[in-house]
DOKOL-161593 format. One record per residue: residue in one letter; x, y, z of N, C-alpha, C in turn. Coordinates in steps of 0.05 Angstrom, whole numbers, padded with zeros to 5 digits, always signed. Atoms other than C-alpha are relative to their C-alpha. Layout:
aXYZXYZXYZ ...
! end
This chain:
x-00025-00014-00002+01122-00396-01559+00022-00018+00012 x-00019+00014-00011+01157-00447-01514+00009-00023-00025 x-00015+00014+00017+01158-00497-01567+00022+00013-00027 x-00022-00018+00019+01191-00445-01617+00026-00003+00015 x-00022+00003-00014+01239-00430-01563+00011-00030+00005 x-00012+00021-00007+01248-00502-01552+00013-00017-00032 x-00011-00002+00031+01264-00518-01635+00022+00017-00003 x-00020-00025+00009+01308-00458-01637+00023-00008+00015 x-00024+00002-00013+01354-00481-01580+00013-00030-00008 x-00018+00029+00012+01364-00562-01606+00011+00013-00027 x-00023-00009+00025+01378-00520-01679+00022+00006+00016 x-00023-00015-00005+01422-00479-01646+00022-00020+00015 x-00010+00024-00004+01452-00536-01607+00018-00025-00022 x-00012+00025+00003+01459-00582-01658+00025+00023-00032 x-00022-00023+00019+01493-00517-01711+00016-00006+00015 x-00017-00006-00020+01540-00505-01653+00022-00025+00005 x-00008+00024-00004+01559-00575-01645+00013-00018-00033 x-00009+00004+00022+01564-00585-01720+00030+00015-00011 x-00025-00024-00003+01616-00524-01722+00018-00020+00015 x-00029+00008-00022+01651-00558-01664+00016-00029-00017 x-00003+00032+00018+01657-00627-01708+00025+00008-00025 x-00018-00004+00033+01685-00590-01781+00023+00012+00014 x-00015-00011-00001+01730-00543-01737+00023-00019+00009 x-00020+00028-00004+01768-00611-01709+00009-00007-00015 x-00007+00002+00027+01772-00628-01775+00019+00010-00002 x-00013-00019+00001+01800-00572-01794+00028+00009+00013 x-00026-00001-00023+01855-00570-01733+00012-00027-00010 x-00016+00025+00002+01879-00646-01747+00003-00003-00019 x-00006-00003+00029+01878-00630-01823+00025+00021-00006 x-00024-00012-00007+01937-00573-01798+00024-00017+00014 x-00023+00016-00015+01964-00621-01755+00011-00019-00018 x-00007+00025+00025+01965-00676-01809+00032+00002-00012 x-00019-00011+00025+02003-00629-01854+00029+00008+00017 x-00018-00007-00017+02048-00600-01796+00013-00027+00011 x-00014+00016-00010+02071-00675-01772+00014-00009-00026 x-00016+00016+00031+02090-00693-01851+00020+00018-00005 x-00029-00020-00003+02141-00631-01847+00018-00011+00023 x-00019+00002-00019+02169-00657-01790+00001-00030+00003 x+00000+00027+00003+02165-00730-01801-00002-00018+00017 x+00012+00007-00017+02123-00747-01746-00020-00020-00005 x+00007+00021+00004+02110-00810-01765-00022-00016+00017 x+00022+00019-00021+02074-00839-01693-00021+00013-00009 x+00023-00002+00004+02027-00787-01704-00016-00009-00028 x+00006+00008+00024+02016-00803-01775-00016-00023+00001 x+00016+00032-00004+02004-00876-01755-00028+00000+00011 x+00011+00000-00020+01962-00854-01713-00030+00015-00018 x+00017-00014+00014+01913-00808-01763-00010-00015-00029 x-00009+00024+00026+01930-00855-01824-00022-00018-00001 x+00021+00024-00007+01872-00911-01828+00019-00017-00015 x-00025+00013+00004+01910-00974-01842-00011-00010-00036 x+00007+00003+00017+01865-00984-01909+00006+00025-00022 x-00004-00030+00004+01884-00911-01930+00017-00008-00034 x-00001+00002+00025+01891-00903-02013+00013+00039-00004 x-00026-00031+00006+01944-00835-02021+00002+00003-00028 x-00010-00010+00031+01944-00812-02094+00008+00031+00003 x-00021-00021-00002+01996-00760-02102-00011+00016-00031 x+00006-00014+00014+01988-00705-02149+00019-00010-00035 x-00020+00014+00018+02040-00744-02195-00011-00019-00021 x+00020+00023+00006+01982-00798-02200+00015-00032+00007 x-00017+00026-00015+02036-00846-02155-00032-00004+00024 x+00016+00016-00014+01986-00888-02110+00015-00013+00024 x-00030+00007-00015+02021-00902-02041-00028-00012+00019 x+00012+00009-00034+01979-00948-01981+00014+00013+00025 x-00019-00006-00026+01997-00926-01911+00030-00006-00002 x-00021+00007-00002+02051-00963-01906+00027+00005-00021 x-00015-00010+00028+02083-00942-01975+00000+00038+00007 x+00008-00029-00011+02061-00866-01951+00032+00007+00027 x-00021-00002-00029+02100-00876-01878+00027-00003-00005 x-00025+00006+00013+02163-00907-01918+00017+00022-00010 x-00012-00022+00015+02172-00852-01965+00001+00029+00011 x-00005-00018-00018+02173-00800-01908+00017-00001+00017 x-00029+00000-00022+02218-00838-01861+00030-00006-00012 x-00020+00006+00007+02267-00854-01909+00010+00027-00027 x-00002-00023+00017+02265-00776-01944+00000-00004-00025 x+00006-00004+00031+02249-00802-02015-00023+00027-00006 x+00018-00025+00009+02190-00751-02003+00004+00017+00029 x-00008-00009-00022+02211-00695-01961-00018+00031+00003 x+00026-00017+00003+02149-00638-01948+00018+00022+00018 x-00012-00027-00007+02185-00574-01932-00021+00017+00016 x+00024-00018-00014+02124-00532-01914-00024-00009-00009 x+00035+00003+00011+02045-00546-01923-00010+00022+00000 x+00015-00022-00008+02012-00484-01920-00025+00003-00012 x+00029-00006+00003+01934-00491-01924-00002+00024-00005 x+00001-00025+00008+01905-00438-01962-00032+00001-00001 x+00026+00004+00001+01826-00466-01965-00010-00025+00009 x+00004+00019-00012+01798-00513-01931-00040-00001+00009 x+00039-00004+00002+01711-00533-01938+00006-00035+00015 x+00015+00027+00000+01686-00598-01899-00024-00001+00001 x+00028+00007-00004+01626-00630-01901+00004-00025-00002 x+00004+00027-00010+01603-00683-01859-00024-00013-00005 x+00021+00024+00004+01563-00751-01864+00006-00012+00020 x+00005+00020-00013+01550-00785-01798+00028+00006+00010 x-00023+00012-00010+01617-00817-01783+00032+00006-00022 x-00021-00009+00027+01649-00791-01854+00005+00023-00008 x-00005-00028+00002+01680-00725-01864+00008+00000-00036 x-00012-00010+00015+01701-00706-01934+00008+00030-00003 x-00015-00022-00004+01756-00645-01945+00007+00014-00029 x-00017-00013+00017+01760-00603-01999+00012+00029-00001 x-00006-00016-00010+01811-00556-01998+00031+00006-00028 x-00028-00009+00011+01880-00516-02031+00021-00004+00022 x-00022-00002-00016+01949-00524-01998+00028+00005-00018 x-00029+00000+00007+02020-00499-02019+00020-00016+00008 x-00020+00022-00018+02071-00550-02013+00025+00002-00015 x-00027+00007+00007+02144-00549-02020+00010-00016+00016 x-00016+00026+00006+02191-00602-02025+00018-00015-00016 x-00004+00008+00022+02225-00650-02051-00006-00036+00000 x+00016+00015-00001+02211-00717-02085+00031-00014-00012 x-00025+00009+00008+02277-00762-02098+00026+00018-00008 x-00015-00029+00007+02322-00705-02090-00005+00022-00025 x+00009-00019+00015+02285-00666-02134-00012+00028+00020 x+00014-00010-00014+02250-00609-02106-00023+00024-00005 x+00019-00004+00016+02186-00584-02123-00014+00029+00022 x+00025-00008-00009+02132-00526-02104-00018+00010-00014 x+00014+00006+00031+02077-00529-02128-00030+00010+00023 x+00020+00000-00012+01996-00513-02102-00018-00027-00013 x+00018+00019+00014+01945-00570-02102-00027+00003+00009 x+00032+00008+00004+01868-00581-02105+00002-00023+00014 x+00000+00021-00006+01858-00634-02061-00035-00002+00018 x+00025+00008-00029+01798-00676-02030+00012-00028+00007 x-00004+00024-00020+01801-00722-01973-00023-00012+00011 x+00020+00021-00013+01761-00772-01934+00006-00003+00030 x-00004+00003-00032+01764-00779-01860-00029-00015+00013 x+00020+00017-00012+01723-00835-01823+00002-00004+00023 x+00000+00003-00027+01709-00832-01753-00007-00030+00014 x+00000+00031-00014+01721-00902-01717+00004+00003+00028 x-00001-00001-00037+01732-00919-01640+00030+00014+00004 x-00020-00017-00020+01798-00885-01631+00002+00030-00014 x+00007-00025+00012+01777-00825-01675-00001+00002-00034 x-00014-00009+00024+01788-00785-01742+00029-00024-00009 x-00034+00011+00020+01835-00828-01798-00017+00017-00023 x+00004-00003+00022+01841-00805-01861+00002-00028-00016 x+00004+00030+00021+01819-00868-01910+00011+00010-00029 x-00011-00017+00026+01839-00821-01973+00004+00024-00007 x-00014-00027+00020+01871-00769-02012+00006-00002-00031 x-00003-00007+00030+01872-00743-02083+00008+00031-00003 x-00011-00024+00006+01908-00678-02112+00004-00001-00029 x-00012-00020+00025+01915-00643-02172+00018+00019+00002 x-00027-00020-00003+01971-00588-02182-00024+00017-00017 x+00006-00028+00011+01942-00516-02196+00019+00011-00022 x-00014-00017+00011+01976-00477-02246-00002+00032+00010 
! end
């Protein structure tokens, strides 16, 4: 009996702890989207991995630094994000995100809304969570 009880509480431990891991996720995957409306660039830098591969739903390809550009200088200007589904599952040190989000905006004074399909990548290194990639499709 003790060893049952003693199995049941490292599961339950390590469930509990797994939960606590995707729901971080999950919060800095709102925050992500909530600093790109407001063009909170430090934090961006800061979540961004500096190897980070951005493909836009357009099928434009932007590195960090091409990403950070086209936010601080409003060629791409994210009106609202609004997560609508959001699944992770983790590996180790590697999160992948697949999820829906509503996004308006606009994209060279155009201005678009549109829902996308998107998965992401997130790799946990010494100062935390970056996202290393993104890919989107557009819903109809």
């Amino acid at each position: 009996m003790k060893q049952f009880l003693f199995i049941f509480c490292i599961f339950y431990s390590f469930s509990v702890l797994y939960g606590q891991k995707e729901q971080n996720l999950i919060t800095l995957e709102k925050q992500r989207f909530l600093a790109m409306t407001q063009k909170d660039t430090l934090f961006l830098q800061k979540v961004l991995a500096d190897d980070l591969i951005y493909t836009h739903s357009n099928a434009l390809v932007e590195t960090k630094k091409d990403f950070l550009t086209s936010i601080q200088t409003g060629r791409i200007i994210y009106k609202n994000l609004e997560s609508e589904e959001i699944k992770v599952r983790m590996y180790e040190k590697t999160a992948i995100i697949n999820g829906l989000v509503h996004v308006v905006g606009a994209l060279n004074g155009k201005d678009f809304d549109i829902h996308l399909r998107y998965v992401d990548v997130y790799h946990k290194n010494k100062t935390g969570w970056q996202l290393v990639a993104w890919q989107s499709v557009r819903v109809p």
